[in-house]
C-alpha positions in Angstrom: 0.0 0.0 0.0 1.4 3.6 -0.7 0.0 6.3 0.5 -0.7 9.6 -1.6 -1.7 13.2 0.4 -2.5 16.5 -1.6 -3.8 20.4 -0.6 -5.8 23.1 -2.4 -7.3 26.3 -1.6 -11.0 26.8 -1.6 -12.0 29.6 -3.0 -13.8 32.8 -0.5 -17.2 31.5 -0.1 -17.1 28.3 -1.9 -17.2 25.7 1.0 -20.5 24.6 1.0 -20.7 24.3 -2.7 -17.5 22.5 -2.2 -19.3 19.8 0.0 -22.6 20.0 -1.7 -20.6 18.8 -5.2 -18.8 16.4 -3.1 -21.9 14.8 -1.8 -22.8 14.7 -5.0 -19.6 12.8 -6.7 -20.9 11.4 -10.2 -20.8 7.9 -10.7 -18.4 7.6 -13.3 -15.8 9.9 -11.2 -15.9 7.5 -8.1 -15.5 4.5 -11.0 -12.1 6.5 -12.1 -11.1 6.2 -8.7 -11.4 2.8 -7.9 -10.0 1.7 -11.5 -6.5 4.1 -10.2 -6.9 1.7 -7.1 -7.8 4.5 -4.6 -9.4 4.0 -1.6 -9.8 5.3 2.1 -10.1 8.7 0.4 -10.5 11.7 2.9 -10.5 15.2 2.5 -10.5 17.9 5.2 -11.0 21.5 5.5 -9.4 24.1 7.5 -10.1 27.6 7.0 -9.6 28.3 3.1 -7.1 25.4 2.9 -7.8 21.4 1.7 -6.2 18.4 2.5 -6.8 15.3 0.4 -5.6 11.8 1.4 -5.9 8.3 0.1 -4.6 5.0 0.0 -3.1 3.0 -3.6 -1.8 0.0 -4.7 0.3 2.6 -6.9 0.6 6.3 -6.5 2.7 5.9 -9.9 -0.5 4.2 -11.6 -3.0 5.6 -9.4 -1.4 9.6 -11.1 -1.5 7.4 -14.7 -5.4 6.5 -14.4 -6.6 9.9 -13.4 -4.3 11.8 -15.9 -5.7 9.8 -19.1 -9.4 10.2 -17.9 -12.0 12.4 -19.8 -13.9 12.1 -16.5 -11.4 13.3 -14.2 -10.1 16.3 -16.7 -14.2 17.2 -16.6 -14.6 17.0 -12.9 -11.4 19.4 -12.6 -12.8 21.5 -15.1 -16.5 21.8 -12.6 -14.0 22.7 -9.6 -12.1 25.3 -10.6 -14.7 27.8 -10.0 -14.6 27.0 -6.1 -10.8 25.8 -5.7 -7.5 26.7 -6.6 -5.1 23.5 -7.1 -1.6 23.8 -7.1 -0.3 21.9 -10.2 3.3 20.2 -10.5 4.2 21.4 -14.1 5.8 17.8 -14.9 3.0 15.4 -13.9 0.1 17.6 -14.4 -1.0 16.2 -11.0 -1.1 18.0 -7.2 2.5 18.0 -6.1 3.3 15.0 -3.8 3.7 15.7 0.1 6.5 14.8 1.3 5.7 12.6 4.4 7.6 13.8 7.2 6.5 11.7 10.4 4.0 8.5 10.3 3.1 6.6 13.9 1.4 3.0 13.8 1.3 3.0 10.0 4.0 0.6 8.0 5.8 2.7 5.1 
């Protein structure tokens, strides 16, 4: 299992459209996710600031699913009117966190 962790900025105002999208994931979006291999998916919100987190066989093939899907470049396409994510310029993707401590979790 790897691990993958992300963070975004929601945009002034935006939360609970934020959540109310979220609540609302489409179908085909949470079938993108579980063909990358993601699961234990969390996301939590503090202030104007995200933080995403989920679990992969792969963050390598987890980054390759999501980067060739239609469905995933369309649900980024409905967010970016109530979050700003920071993109690496290589991958496309949100820059990896760097884990720095871990505590009853294998690595």
């Amino acid at each position: 299992m790897e691990r993958y962790a992300w963070k975004a900025r929601i945009l002034d105002g935006k939360l609970d459209e934020y959540i109310r999208r979220h609540d609302n994931i489409w179908p085909e979006m949470k079938e993108v996710l579980s063909r990358a291999g993601i699961r234990n998916y969390t996301i939590w919100n503090v202030g104007d600031e995200l933080f995403g987190y989920y679990e992969c066989d792969s963050v390598k093939e987890a980054g390759r699913v999501q980067s060739e899907s239609a469905v995933v470049e369309k649900w980024n396409e409905y967010m970016k009117d109530v979050m700003v994510m920071e993109r690496d310029p290589v991958t496309g993707a949100q820059p990896l966190l760097k884990q720095v401590f871990s505590f009853g979790i294998e690595k």
